[in-house]
C-alpha positions in Angstrom: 118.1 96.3 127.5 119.6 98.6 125.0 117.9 101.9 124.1 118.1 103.9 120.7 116.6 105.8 118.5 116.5 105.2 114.8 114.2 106.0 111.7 111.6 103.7 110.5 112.4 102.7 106.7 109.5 100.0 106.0 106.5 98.5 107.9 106.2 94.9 107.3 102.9 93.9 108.9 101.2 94.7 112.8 103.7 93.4 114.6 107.0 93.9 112.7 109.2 96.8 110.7 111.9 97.7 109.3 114.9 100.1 110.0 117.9 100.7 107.9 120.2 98.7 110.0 117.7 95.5 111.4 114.1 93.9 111.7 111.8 95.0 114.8 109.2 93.0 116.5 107.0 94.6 118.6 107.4 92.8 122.2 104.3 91.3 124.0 101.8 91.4 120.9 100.8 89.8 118.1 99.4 91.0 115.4 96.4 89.1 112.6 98.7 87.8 110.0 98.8 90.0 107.1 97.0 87.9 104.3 94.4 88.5 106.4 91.7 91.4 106.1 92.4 92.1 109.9 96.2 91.8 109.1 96.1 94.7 106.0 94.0 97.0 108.5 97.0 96.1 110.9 99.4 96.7 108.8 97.9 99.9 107.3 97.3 101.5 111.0 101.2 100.5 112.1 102.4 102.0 108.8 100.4 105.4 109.9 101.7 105.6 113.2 105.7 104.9 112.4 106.2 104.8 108.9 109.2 107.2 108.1 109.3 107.9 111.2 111.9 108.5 114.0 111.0 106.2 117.3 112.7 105.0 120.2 113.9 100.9 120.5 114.2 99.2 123.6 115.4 95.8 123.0 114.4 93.1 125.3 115.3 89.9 123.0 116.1 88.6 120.1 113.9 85.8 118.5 114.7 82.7 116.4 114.2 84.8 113.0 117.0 87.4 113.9 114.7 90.4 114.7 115.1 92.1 117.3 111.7 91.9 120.2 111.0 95.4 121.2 109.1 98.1 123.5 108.6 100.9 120.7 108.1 104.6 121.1 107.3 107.0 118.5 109.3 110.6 119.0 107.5 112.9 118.0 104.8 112.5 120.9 106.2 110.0 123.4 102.9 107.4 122.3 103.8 103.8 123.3 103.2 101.9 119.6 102.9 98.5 121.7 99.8 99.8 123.6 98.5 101.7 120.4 98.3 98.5 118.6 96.5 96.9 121.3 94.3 99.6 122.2 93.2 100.4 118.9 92.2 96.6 118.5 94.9 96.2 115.9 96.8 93.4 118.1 96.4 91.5 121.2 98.9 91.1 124.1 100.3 87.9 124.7 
């Protein structure tokens, strides 16, 4: 597992975002796809939470798309953004 932080450049939708150097997706959820009503209000609480943003990667996988499956911490407080999603009824574990 490799550990880093790293700034968050883009938010894609609930489950997925963007830094400057590769694609994250959040490990263990999943996320209402984003053409979705429940997929914009996904996408719109992940983009407040890490959205220019520094957070903390740890890598578990890679997928068959090239982006990198992750455990995701924000900074600036320590919160766990899988469990946020979850917990917030934003996303579902799986």
């Amino acid at each position: 597992m490799n550990e880093y932080s790293t700034y968050v450049t883009s938010v894609i939708d609930g489950d997925t975002f963007e830094t400057s150097v590769q694609t994250i997706r959040l490990a263990n959820i999943n996320a209402p796809e984003s053409g979705t009503p429940q997929g914009q209000r996904s996408t719109a609480y992940l983009k407040m939470l890490i959205e220019a943003r520094r957070v903390t990667i740890k890598s578990v996988a890679t997928d068959v798309y090239g982006r990198v499956v992750a455990h995701v911490w924000r900074n600036s407080d320590g919160l766990y953004i899988n469990k946020e999603m979850v917990d917030s009824g934003h996303a579902d574990w799986v």
